[in-house]
SERO-4910 file (N, C-alpha, C, O; in steps of 0.05 Angstrom, whole numbers):
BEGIN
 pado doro    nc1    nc2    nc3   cac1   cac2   cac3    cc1    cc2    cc3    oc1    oc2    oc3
  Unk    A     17    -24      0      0      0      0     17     25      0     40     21      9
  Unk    A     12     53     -9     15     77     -8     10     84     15     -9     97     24
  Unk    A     33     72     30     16     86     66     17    112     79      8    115    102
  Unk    A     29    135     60     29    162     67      1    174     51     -6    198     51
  Unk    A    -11    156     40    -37    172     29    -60    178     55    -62    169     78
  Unk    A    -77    198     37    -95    212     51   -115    214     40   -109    221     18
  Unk    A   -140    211     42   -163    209     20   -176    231     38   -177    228     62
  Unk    A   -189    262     20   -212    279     41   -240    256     26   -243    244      5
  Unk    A   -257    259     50   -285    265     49   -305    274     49   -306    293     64
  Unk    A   -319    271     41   -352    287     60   -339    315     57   -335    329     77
  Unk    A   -332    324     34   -327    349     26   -304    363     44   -300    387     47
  Unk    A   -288    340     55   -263    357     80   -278    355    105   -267    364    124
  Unk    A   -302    344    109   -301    340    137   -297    310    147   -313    301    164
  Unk    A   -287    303    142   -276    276    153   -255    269    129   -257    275    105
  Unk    A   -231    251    145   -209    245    121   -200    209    124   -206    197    145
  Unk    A   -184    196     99   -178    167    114   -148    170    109   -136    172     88
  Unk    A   -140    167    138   -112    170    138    -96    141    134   -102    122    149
  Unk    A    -82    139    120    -63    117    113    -40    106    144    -36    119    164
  Unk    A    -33     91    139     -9     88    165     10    101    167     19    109    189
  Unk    A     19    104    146     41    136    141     45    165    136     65    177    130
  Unk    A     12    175    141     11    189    131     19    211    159     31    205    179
  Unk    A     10    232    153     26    264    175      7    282    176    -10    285    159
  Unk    A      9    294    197     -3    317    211      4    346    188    -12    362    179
  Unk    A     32    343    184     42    362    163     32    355    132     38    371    114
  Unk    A     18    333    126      5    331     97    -26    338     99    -39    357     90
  Unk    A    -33    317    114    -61    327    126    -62    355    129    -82    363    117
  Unk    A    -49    377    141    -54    410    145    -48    423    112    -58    445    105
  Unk    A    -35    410     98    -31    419     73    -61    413     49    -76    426     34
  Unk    A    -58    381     59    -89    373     38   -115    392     53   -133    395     37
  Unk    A   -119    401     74   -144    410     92   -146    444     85   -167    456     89
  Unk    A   -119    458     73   -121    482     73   -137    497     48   -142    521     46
  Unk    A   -143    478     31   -161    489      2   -191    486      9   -209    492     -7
  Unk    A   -197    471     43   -226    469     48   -227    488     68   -250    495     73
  Unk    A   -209    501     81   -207    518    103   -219    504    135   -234    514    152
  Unk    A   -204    475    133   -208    462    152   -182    451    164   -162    454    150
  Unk    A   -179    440    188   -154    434    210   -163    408    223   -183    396    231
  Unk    A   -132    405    220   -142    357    237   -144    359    256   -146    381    267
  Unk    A   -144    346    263   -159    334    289   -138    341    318   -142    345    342
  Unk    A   -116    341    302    -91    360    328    -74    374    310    -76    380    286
  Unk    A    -59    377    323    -42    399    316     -5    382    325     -4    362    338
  Unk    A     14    395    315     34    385    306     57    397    344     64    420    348
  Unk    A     62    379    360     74    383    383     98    380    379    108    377    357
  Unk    A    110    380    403    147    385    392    157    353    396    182    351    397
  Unk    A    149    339    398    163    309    386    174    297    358    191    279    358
  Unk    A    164    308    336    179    305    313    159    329    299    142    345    308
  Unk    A    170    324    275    157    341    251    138    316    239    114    317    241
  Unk    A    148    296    228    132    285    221    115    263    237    119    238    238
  Unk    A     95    280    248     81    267    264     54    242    251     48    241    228
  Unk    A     46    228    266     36    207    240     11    214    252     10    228    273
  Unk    A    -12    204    239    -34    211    243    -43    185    261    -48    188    285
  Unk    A    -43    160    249    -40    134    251    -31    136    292    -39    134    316
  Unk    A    -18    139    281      8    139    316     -4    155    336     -2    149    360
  Unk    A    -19    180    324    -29    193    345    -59    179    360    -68    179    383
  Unk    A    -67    171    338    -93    144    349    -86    126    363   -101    122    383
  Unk    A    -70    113    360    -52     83    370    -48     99    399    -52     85    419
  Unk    A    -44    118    400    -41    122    428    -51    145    442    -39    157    460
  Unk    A    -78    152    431    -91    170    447    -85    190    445   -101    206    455
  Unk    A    -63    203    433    -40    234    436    -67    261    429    -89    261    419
  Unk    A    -49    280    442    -65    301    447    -85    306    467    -90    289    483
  Unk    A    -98    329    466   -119    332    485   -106    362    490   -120    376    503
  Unk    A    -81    373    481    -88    407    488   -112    424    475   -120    443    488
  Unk    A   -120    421    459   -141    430    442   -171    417    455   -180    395    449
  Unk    A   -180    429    466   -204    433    485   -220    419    478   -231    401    491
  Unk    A   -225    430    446   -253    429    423   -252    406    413   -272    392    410
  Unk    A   -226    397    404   -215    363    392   -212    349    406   -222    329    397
  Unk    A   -201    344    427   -194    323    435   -168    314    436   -149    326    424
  Unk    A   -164    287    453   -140    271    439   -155    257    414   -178    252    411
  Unk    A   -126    252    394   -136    230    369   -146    209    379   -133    195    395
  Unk    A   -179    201    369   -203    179    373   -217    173    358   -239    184    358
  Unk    A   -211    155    341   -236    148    329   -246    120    335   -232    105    349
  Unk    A   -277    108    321   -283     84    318   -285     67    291   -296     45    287
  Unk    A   -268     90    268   -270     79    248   -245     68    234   -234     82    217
  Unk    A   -240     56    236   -208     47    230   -203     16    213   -219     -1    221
  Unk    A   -186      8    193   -173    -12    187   -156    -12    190   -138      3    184
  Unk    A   -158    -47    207   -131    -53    219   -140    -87    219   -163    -96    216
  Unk    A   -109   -104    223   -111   -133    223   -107   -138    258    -96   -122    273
  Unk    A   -118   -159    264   -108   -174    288   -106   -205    293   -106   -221    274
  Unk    A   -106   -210    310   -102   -245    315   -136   -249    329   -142   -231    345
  Unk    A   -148   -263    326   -173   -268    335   -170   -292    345   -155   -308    335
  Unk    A   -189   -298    374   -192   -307    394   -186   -346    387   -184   -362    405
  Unk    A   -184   -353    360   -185   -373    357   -150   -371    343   -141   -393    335
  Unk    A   -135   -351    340   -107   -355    334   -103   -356    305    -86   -370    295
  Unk    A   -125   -337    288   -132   -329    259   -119   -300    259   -123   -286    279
  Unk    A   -102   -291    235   -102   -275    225   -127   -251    213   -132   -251    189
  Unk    A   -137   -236    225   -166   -233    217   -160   -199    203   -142   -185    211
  Unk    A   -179   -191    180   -174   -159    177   -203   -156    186   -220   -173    183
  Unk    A   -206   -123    201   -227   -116    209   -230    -90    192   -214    -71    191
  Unk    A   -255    -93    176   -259    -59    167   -280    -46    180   -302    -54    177
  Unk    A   -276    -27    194   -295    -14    214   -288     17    201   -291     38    214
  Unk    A   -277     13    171   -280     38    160   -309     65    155   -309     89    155
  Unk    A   -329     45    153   -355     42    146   -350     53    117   -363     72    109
  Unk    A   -329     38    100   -336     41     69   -333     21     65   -319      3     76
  Unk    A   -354     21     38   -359    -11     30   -333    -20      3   -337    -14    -21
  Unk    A   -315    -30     12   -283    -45      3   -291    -67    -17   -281    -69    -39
  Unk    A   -305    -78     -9   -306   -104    -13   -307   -139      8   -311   -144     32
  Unk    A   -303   -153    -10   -307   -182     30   -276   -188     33   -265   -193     55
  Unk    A   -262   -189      8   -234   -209     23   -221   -186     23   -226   -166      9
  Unk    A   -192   -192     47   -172   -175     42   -155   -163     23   -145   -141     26
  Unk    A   -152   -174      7   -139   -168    -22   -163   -145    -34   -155   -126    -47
  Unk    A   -182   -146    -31   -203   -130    -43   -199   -102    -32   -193    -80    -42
  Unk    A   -207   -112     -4   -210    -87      2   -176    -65      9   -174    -40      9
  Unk    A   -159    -83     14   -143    -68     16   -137    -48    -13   -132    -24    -11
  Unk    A   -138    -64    -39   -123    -59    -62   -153    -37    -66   -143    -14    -68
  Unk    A   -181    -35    -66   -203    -15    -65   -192      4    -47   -184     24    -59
  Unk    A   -187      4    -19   -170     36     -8   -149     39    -18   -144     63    -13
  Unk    A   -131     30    -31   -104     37    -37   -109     56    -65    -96     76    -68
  Unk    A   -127     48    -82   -131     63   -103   -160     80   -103   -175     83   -123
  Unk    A   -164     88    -80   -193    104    -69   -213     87    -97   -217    102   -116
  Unk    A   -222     63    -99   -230     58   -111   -268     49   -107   -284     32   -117
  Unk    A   -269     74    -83   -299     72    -78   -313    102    -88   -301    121    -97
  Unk    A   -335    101    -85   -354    135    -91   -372    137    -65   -377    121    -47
  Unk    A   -379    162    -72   -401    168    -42   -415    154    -33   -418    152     -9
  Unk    A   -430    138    -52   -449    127    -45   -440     99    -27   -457     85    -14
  Unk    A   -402     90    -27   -401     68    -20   -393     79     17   -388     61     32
  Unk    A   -393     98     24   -383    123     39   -402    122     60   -422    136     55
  Unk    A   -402    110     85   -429    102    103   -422    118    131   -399    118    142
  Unk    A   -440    130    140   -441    145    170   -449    130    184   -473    133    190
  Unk    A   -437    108    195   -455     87    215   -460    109    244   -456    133    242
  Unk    A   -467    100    261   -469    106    288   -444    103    310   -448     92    331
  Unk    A   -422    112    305   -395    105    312   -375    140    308   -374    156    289
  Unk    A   -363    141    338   -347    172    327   -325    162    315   -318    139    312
  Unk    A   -309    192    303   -296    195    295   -279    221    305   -268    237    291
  Unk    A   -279    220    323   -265    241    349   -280    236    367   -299    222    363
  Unk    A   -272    249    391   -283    242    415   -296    270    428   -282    286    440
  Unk    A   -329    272    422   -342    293    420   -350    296    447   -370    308    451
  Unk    A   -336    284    470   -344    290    499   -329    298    513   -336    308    535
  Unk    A   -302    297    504   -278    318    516   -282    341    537   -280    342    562
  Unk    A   -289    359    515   -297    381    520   -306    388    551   -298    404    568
  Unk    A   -325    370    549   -352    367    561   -338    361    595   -342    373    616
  Unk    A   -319    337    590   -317    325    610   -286    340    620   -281    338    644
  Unk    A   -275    349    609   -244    367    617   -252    392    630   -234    401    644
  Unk    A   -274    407    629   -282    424    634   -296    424    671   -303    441    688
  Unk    A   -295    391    666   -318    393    699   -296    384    722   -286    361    724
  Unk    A   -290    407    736   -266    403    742   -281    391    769   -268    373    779
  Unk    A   -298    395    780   -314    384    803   -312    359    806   -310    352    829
  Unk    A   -312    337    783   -315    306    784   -290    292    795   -268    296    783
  Unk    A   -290    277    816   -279    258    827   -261    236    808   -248    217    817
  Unk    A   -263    242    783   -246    229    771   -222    242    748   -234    262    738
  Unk    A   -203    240    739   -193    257    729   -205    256    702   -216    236    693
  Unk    A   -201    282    686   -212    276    659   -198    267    631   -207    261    608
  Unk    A   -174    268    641   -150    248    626   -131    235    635   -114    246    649
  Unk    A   -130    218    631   -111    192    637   -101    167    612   -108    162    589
  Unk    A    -84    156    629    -74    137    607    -87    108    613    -92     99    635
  Unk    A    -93     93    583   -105     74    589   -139     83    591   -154     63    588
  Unk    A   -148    100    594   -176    106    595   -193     86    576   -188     86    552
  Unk    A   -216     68    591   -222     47    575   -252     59    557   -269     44    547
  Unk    A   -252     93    558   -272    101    551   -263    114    520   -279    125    505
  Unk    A   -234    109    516   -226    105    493   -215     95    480   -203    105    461
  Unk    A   -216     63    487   -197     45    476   -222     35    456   -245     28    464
  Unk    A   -215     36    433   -232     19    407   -215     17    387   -200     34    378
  Unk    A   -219    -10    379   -204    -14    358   -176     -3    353   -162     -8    373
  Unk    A   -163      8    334   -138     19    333   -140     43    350   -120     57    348
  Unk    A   -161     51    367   -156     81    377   -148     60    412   -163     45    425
  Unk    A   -117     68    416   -109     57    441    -99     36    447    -94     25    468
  Unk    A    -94     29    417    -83     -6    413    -53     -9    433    -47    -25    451
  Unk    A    -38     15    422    -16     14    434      7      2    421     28      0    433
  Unk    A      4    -11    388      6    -31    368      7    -58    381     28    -71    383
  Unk    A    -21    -66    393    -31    -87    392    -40   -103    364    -38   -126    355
  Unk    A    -51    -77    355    -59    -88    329    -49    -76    307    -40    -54    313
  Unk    A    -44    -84    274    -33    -69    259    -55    -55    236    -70    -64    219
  Unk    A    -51    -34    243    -67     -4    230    -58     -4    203    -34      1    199
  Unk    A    -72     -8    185    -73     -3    159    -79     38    160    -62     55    157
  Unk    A   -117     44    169   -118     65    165   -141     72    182   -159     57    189
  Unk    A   -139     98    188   -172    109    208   -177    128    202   -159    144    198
  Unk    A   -213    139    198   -215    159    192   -231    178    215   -247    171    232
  Unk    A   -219    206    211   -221    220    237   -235    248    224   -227    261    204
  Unk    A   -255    253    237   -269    286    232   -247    307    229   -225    305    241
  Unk    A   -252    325    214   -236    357    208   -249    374    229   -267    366    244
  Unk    A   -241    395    229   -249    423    239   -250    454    222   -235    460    203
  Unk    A   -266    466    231   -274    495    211   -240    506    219   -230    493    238
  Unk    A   -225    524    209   -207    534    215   -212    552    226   -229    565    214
  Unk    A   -205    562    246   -220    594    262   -206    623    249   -182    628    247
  Unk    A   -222    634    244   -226    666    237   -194    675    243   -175    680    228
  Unk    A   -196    676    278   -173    679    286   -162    670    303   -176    656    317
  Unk    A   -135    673    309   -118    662    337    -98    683    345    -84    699    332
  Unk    A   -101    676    383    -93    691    397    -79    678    415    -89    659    428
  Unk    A    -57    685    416    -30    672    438    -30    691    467    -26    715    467
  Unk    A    -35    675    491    -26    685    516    -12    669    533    -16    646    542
  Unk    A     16    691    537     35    676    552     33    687    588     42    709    596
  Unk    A     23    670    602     13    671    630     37    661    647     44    638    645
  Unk    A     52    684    668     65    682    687     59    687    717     51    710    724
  Unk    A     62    673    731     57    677    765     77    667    780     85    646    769
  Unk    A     93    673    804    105    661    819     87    652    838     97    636    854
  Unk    A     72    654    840     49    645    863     30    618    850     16    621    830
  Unk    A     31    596    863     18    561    853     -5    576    858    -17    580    837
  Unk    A    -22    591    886    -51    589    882    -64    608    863    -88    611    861
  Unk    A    -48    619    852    -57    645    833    -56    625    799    -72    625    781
  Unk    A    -34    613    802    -47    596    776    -55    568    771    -59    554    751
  Unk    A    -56    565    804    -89    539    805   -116    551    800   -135    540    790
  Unk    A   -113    590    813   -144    599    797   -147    601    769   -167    601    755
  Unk    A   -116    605    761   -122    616    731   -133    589    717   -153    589    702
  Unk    A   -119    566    724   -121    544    708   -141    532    706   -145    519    685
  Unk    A   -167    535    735   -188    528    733   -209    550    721   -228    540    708
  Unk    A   -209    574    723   -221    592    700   -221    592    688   -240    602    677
  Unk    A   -200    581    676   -194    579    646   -210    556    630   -225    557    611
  Unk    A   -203    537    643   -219    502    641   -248    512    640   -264    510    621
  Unk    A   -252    520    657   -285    522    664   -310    533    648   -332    527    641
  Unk    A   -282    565    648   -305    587    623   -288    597    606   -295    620    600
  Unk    A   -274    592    597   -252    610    572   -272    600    545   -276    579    534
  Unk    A   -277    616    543   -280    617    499   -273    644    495   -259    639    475
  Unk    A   -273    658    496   -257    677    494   -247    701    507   -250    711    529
  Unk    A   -227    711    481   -205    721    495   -206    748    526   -189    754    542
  Unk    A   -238    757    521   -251    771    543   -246    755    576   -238    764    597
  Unk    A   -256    729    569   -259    716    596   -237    710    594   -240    687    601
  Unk    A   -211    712    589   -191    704    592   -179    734    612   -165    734    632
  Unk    A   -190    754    599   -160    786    612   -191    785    643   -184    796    664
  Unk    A   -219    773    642   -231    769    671   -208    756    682   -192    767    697
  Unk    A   -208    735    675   -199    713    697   -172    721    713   -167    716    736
  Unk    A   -154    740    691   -135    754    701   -126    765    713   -102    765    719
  Unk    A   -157    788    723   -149    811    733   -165    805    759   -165    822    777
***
């Protein structure tokens, strides 16, 4: 296979990332829809894999995204009877045997119509939700979290990832960088939980400040 390929969808809102493919190709293919992946590019390499960031949950600075999660992914594993098995939980219709369907994604050789929205994410649309409630007795990220282990999202390369596909984002209007200093821990345990709690913008950010 072409494992640095990238197929967009659904008009750029959703993409199928290959096993080789990058955070730095993906931001290049996403910029003629005026859309952004699913993370963003951290200081561990440049070529960050898309693949890799699923395999292991990565990310979660980005509030709105998440860490990389999806439930749609091809990948092979060993099944309970000690078979070689491929699983397509792409929700595109490939074909039945492996040879089919692999050599059908390798040459995007499906159309919309073979292109299915089952009932399954493709990021993890509760993040947000749940990083924000700083009140809950449990933390809202951790490793190993079994509320995101599916399929290739958390394998850890348990299993081998062909490809997964993961939702885009609108690109925002604008961006604003704030660099926050305190010598004082309880002054930016308040900032940190103000921030978590009600920041969307940059207003409630110069509140929480002052």
């Amino acid at each position: 296979m072409r494992i640095s390929d990238i197929h967009i969808i659904d008009n750029g809102k959703q993409i199928v990332g290959f096993a080789g493919s990058t955070l730095i190709g993906l931001e290049k293919q996403l910029a003629s829809y005026d859309r952004e992946p699913h993370s963003v590019i951290g200081s561990s390499c440049i070529g960050a894999s898309i693949v890799g960031g699923v395999c292991n949950n990565s990310g979660g600075a980005l509030v709105k995204r998440g860490p990389a999660y999806t439930e749609l992914s091809l990948y092979a594993k060993i099944d309970s009877s000690g078979e070689l098995v491929l699983i397509n939980d792409l929700g595109i219709e490939l074909g039945n045997t492996p040879e089919e369907i692999l050599s059908n994604l390798q040459s995007q050789n499906y159309n919309k119509d073979q292109i299915k929205f089952p009932n399954k994410l493709a990021s993890d649309n509760e993040y947000e939700q749940r990083v924000r409630d700083i009140e809950a007795s449990t933390p809202s990220r951790f490793n190993a979290d079994k509320r995101r282990l599916y399929g290739a999202s958390g394998c850890a390369g348990k299993v081998a990832v062909f490809a997964v596909r993961l939702d885009t984002y609108p690109k925002p209007e604008r961006n604003q960088v704030f660099y926050i200093g305190t010598n004082s821990s309880k002054v930016l345990g308040r900032i940190a939980s103000g921030y978590t709690v009600s920041v969307q913008t940059s207003a409630n950010i110069r509140r929480i400040l002052t």
